[in-house]
C-alpha positions in Angstrom: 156.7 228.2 -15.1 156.4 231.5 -16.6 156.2 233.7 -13.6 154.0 236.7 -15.7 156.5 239.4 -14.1 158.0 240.9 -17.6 157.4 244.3 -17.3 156.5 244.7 -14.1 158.4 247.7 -11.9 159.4 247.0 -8.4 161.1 248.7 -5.5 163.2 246.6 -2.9 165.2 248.5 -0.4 168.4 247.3 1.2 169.3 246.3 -2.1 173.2 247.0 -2.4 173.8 243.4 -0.5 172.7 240.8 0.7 169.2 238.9 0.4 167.9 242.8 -1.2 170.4 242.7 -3.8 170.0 239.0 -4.4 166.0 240.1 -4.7 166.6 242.9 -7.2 169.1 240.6 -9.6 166.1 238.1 -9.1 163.1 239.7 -10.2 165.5 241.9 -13.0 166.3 238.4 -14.2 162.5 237.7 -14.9 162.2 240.8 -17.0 161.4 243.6 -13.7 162.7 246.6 -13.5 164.2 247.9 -10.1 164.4 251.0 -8.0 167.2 249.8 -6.2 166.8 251.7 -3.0 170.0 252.0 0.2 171.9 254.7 2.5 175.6 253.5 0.9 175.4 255.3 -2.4 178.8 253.9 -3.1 177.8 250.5 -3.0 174.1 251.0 -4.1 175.6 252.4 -7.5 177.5 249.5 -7.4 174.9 247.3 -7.0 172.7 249.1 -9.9 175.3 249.0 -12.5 176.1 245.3 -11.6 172.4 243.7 -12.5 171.8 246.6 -14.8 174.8 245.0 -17.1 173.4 241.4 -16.3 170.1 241.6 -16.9 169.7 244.4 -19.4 166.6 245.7 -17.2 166.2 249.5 -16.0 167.5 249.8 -12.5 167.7 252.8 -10.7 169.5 253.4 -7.9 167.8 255.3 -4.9 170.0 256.8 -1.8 167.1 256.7 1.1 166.9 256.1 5.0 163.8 253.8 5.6 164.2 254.9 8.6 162.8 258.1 7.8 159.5 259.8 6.5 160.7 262.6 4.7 163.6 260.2 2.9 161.2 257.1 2.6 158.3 259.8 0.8 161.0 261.2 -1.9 162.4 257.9 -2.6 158.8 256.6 -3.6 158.1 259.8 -5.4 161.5 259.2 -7.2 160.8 255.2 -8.0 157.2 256.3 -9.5 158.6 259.0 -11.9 161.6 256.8 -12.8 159.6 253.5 -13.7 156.3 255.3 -14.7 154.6 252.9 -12.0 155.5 250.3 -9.0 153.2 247.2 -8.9 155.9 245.5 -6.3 157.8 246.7 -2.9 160.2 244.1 -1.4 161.3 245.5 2.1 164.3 244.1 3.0 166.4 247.4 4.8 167.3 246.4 8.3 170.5 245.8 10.5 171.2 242.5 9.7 170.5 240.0 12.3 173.4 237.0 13.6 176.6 239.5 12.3 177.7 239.5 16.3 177.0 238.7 19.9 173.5 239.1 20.8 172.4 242.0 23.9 171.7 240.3 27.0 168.9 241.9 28.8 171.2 244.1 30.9 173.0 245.5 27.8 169.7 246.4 25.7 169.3 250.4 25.7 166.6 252.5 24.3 168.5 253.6 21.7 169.4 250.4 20.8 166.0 249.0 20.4 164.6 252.0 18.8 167.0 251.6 16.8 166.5 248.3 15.2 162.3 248.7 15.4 162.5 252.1 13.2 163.9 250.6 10.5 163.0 247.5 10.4 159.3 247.8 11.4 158.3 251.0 11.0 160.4 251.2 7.9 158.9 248.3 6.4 155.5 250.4 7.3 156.1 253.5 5.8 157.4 252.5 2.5 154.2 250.0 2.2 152.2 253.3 3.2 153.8 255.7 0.3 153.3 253.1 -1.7 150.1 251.2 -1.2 148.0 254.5 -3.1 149.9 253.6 -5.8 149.2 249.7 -6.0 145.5 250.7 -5.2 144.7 253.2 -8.0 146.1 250.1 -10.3 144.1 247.4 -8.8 147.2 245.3 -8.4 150.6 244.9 -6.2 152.8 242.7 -3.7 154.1 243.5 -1.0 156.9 241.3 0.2 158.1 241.7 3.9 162.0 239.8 4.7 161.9 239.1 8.1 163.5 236.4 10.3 163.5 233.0 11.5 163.9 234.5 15.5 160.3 235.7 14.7 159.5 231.5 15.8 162.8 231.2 18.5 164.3 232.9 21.7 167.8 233.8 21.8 167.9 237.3 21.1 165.0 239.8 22.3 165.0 242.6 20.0 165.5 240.2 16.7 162.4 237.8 17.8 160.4 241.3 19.0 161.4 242.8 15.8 160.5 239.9 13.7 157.3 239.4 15.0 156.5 243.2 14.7 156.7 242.8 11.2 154.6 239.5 10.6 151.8 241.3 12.9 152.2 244.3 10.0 152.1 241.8 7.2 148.9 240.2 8.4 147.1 243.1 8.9 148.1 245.3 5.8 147.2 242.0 3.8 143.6 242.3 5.3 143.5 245.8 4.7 144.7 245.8 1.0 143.6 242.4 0.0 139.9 243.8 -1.5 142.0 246.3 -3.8 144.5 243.2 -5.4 147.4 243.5 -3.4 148.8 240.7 -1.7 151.1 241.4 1.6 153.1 238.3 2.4 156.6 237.7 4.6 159.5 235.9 4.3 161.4 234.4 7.1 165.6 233.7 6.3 167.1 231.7 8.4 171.3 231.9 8.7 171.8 232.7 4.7 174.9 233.1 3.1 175.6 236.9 1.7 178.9 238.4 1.2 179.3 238.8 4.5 179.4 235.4 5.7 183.2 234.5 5.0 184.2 237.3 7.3 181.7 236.2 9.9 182.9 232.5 9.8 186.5 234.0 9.8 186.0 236.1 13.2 184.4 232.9 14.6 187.0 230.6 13.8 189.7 233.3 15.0 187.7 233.7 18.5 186.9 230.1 19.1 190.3 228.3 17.5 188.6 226.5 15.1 188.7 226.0 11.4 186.2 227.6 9.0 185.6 224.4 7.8 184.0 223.1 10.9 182.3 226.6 11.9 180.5 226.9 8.3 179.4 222.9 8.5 178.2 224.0 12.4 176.4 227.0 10.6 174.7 224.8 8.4 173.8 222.5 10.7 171.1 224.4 12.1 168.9 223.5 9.6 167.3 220.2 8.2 169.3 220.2 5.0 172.7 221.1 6.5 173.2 223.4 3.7 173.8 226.9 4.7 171.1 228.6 2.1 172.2 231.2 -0.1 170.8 234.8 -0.5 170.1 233.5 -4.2 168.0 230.5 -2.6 165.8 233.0 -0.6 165.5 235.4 -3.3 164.0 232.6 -5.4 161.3 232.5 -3.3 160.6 236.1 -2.7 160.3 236.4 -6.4 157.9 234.0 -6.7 155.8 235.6 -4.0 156.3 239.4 -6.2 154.6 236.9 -8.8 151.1 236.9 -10.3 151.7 233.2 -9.4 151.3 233.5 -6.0 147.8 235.3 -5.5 146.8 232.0 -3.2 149.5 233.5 -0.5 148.3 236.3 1.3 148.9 237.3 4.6 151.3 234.2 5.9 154.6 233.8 6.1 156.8 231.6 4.0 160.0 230.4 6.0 162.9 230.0 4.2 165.6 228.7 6.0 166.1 224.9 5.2 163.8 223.5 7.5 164.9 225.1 10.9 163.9 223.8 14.0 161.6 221.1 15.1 158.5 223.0 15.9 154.8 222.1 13.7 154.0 225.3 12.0 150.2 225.1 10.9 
């Protein structure tokens, strides 16, 4: 299936790792070129050069704090000059959820919850609103929201509140920027693989006096498949949804986890 996104210009955010960087290499891979935006310019330039030299796309790299106006404003005005245009935006900055032990109630602060809901809600929000001018003087744009599966489960307060901050956003930015072309949707990973996981599932295995063996096959277990998806497996999707192709999806969320849980989703 041709995908109709050579040429197209995109911004995703936490790109230097992770599900963002798997994103970026993605949609570079179907012809896109990337503002690859971070905070680490170490890595981000990393990052850049690395599917720059893969793909043979334009990719810039962008230092920027979503979780900021003034820095979230500049990077935009940066990504437009540099690419001429952006007719994409995949949010995926945020502190990455299941990395340690989850806050019990008596251990959540304000600073830790404000925290986590500036920059991954309201910095999902204000790069869509920088943006969204942009997409609507074209007539044409995704926005693609990466989210979480604790949106749908309990277990940890401030990733489910968080999670389901940002499908309310999605929902109602799609309704809002539907009539001009622009399709809002959000993914929801479940446990994913990233170049962080063999730490994680070393630290877990040091703690509990296991093997990694059986704390990755417990890790993948929590899904239908019992394969632990890969940052490349979600990606695929995300790109899919930054397609032309997907103009039927607009305002739902797409979970992409392996088939997690046993509740019916309708």
């Amino acid at each position: 299936m041709d995908l109709q996104l050579h040429g197209k210009c995109a911004i995703v955010t936490g790109g230097s790792r992770g599900i963002g960087k798997a994103v970026a290499k993605g949609l570079a891979q179907e012809g896109v070129d990337v503002a690859l935006v971070a905070r680490d310019e170490a890595a981000l330039a990393a990052a850049a050069a690395e599917i720059a030299s893969l793909t043979g796309r334009r990719i810039f790299a962008i230092a920027a704090d979503t979780g900021n106006d003034s820095s979230v404003r500049s990077m935009v005005q940066r990504a437009v000059e540099s690419l001429g245009r952006v007719d994409i935006l995949v949010n995926a900055a945020a502190k990455p959820g299941g990395q340690g032990p989850v806050p019990r109630l008596a251990e959540i602060t304000d600073e830790l919850f404000f925290e986590d809901m500036n920059v991954k809600v309201m910095g999902y929000l204000r790069c869509a609103r920088e943006i969204a001018p942009h997409m609507q003087a074209a007539g044409w744009g995704r926005v693609v929201n990466i989210s979480g599966l604790a949106a749908r489960m309990s277990n940890s307060a401030i990733g489910s509140m968080r999670n389901v901050a940002v499908a309310a956003m999605t929902k109602n930015l799609a309704d809002e920027l539907g009539p001009f072309g622009i399709n809002v949707t959000i993914v929801h990973p479940g446990i994913t693989r990233t170049e962080k996981t063999p730490g994680v599932i070393a630290a877990r295995a040091q703690a509990t006096g296991r093997s990694p063996e059986e704390i990755e096959k417990e890790m993948a277990g929590g899904n239908a498949l019992r394969h632990l998806i890969t940052a490349e497996e979600v990606a695929d999707v995300v790109v899919f949804l930054a397609s032309p192709r997907s103009v039927a999806i607009n305002g739902d969320a797409i979970a992409a986890g392996g088939g997690v849980g046993r509740a019916i989703h309708y």
